[in-house]
C-alpha positions in Angstrom: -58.9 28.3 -43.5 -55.3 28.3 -44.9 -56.6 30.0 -48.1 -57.9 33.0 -45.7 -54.9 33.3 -43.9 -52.5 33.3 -47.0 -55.4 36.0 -48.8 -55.1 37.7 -45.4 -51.1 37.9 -45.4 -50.7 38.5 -49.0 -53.4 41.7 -48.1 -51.7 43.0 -45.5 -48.2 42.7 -47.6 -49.4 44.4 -50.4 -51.4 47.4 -47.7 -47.8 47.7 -46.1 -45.8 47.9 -49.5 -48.3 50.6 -50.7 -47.9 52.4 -47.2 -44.1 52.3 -47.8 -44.9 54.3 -50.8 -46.2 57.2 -49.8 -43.7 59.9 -48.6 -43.7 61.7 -45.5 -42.0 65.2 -44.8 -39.0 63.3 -42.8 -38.7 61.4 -46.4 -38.3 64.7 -48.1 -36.5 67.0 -45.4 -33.5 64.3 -45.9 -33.5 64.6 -49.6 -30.2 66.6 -50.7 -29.0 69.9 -51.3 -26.9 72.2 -53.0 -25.8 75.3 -50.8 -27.4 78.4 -50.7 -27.4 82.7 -49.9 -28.9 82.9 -46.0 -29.9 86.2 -46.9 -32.3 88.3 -44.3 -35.0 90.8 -45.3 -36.4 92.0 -41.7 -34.7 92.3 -38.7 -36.7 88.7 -37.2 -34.1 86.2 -36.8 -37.3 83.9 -38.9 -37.7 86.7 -41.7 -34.7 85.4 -43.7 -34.5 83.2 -47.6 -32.2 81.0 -49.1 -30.8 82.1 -52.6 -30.1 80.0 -54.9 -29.0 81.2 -58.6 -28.7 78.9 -61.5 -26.0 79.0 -63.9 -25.1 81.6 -66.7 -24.7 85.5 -65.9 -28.4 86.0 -66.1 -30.6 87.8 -65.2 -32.6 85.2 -64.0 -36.4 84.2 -63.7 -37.5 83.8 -60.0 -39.5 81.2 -58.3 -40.3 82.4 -54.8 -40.8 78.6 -52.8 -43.1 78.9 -49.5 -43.2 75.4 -47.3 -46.0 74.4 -45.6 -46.4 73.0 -42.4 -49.8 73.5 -41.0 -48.7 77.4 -40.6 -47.0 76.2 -37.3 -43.5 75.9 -35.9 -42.9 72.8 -36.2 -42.4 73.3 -40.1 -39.5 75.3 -41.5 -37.9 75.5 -45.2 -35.7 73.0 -44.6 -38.4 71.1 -46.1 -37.8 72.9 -49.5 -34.2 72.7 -49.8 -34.1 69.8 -52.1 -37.2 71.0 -54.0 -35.5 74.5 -54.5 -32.3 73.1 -55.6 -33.6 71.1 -58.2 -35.7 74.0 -59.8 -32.7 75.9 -59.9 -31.2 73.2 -62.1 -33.8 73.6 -64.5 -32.4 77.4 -64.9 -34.6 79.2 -62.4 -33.1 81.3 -59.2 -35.0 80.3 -56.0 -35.6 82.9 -53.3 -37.2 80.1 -50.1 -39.0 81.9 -47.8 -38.9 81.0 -44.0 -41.3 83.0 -41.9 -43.2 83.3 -39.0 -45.5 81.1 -38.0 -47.8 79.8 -35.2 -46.1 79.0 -31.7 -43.2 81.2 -32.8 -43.1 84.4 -31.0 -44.9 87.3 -33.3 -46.3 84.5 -35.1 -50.0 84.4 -36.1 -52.1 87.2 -37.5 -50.9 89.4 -39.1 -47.1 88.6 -39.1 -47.4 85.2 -41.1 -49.0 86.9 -44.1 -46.7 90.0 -43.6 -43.8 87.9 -44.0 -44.1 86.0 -46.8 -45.4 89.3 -48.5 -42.4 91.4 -47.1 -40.3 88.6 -48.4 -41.5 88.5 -51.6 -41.2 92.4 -51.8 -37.6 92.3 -50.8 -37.0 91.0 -54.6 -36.5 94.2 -55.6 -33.4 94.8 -53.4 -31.9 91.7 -54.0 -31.7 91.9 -57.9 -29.6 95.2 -56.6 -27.1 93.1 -55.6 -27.8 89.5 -57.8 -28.6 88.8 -61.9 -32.6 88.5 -61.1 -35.6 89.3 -63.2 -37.5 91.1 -60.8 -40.3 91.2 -64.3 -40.4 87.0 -64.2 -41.0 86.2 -60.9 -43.6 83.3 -59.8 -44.4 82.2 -56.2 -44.7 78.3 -55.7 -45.9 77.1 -52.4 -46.8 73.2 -50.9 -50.0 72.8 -48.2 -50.0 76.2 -46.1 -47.4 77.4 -48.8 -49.6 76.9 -51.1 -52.5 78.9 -49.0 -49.7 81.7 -49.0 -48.9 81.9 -52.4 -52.1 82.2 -53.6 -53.1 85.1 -51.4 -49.5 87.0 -52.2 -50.8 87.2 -55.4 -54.4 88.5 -54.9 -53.1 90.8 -52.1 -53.5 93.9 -54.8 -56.9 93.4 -53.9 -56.6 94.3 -50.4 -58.2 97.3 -48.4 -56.1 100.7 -47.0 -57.3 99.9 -43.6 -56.0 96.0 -43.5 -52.6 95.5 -41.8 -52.0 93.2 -44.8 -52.2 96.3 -47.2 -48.7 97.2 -49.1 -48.8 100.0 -51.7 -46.7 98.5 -54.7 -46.7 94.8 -54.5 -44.4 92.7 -56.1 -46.4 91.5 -59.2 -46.6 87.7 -60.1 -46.3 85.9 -63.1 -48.1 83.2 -61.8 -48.9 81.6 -58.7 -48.4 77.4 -58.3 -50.3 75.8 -55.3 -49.1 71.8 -54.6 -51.7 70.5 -52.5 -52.6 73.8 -51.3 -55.5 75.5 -49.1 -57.4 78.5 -51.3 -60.7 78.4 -49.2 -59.8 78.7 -45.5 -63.2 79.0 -44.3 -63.5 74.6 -45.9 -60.7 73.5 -44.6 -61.1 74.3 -41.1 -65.0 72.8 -41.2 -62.7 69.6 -42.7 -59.6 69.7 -40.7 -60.6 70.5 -37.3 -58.7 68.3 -35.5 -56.2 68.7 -37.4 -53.9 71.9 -39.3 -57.3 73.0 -39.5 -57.1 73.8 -35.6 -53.9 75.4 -36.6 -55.3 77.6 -39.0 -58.1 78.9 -36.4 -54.9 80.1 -34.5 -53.5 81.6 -37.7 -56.7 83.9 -37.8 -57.2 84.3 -34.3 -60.2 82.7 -34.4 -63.5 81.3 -36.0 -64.3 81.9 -39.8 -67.6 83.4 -38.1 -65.6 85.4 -35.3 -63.2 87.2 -37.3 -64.7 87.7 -41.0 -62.7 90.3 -42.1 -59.2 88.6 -40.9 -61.2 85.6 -43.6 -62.2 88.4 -46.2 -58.2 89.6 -46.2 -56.5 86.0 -45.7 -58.3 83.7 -48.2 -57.7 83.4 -51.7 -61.5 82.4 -52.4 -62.3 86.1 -50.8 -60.2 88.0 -53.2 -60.5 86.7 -56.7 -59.3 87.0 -59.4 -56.6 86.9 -57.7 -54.4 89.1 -60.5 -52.1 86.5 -61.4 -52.2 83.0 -63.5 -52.7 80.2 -61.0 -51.8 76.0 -61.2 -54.2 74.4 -58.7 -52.0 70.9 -58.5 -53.4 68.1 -56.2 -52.9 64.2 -55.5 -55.8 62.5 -55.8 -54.9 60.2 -52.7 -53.8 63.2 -50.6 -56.2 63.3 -47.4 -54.7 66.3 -45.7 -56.1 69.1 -48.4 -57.8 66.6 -50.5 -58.9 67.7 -53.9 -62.7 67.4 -53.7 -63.1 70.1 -50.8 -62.0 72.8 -53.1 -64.2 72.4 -55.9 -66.3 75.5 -55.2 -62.9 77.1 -55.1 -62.0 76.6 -58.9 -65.1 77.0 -60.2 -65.3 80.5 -58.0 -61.8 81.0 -59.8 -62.7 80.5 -63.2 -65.9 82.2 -63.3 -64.2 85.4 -62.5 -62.4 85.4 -65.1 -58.7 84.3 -64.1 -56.7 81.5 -65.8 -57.5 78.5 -63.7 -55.5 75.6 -64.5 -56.0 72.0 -62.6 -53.9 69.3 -62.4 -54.8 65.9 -60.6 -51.9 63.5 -59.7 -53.2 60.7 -59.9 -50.3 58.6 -58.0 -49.4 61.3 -55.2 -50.4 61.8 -52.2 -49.5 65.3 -50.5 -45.7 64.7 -50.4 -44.7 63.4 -53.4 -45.0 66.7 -55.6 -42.2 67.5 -53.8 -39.6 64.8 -54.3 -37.7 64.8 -57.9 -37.4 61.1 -57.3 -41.0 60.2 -58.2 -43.4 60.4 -60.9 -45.4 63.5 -60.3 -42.0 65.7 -60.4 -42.3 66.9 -64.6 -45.6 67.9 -63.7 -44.9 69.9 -60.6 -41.5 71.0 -62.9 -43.1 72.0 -65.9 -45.7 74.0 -64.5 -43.4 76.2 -62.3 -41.6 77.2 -66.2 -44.9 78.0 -67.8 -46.0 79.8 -64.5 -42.5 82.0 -65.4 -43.2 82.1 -69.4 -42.4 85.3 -70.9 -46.0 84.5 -73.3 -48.3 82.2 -70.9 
């Protein structure tokens, strides 16, 4: 009886210490800093980025950081402050999106999607003003973000008649999802209850209620997408777990993009973001060849 109660406490120990672990967004939200550029680019007081420029005269390769969130409010890029200032050490400017998003007023369809692609656009006015490399310019999102980034580079594909449509957008190097959602259509049959109820009010509705909102908003819907893309996951992340997205990359690779996977095998879905842990060279390293001048 002893025995089982000493097993039982030594389990329970060791559950708690791997709980302890795994990081959360308030872990990463109170990460540090360095300042950066509040800069607008639409008249929204949520259509604004944070620019951060490395240092050296430049000009400077660009990695445009989208947070996640669930697509709602409750979200904002405060959770990619740490994450951007670090790539910026490595020698990269950040441009880190905040947009609108469910619960905020004008969030929802269309205005999320216009955002981030509006605020991607708007590179070409900054590097008016800053050293920037409008010709090097990746897009790196985390969960939602990573949803986003992957559509901002397929939007090329996009009909006249959508309200997504935008004649001469920004091209991407390369496109790096961490944890991300490419098939919207899966992950709200998995997450009902959960961002995947979010995601309905992202759309406006069902994936069988509003297809064409699906056919214009989902990465699986418009491959290839145009654009080199890093599919990073964490194999013990259960909010866009790996193995629901599997149709996904083969879809991606049989049309003819450059599809590259990466499993973490120690992260969960916040730990790609933290330069504190294990899975940071990988997330690191992939954002520089996703900005290679010969990828």
């Amino acid at each position: 009886m002893l025995l089982r109660i000493c097993l039982a406490l030594i389990g329970a120990s060791l559950s708690g210490a791997a709980q302890t672990q795994r990081l959360g967004a308030g872990d990463i939200v109170k990460l540090p800093s360095t300042p950066a550029q509040r800069i607008a680019y639409g008249s929204d007081p949520l259509q604004f980025g944070d620019l951060r420029l490395p240092a050296g005269k430049g000009p400077h390769p660009v990695a445009i950081v989208v947070h996640g969130g669930c697509w709602a409010e409750f979200a904002d890029a405060s959770i990619m402050a740490n994450f951007s200032s670090t790539v910026t050490k490595a020698g990269v400017a950040t441009w880190n999106l905040e947009y609108r998003r469910v619960g905020n007023p004008g969030g929802g369809w269309p205005a999320t999607l216009q955002d981030v692609g509006a605020g991607i656009d708007y590179l070409r006015k900054l590097a008016e003003t800053y050293p920037l490399d409008v010709k090097r310019v990746a897009a790196v999102g985390h969960s939602a973000g990573g949803h986003l980034v992957l559509w901002a580079a397929a939007r090329r594909h996009l009909p006249k008649n959508s309200p997504l449509y935008v004649a001469d957008p920004l091209p991407l190097r390369g496109a790096v999802s961490l944890g991300g959602v490419p098939d919207l259509a899966s992950f709200v049959q998995y997450s009902k209850s959960g961002c995947g109820e979010r995601l309905v009010r992202l759309m406006g509705g069902q994936p069988e209620d509003v297809k064409d909102r699906y056919r214009q908003g989902s990465p699986s819907e418009l491959l290839p997408i145009g654009a080199p893309q890093w599919l990073i996951w964490g194999a013990l992340d259960k909010t866009a777990p790996h193995d629901i997205f599997l149709g996904y990359e083969a879809a991606a690779k049989k049309s003819g993009g450059a599809v590259r996977v990466i499993v973490l095998e120690n992260s969960a879905h916040f730990e790609m973001l933290s330069p504190e842990t294990e899975a940071w060279p990988t997330v690191e390293r992939a954002i520089l060849d996703a900005l290679a001048p010969d990828h």
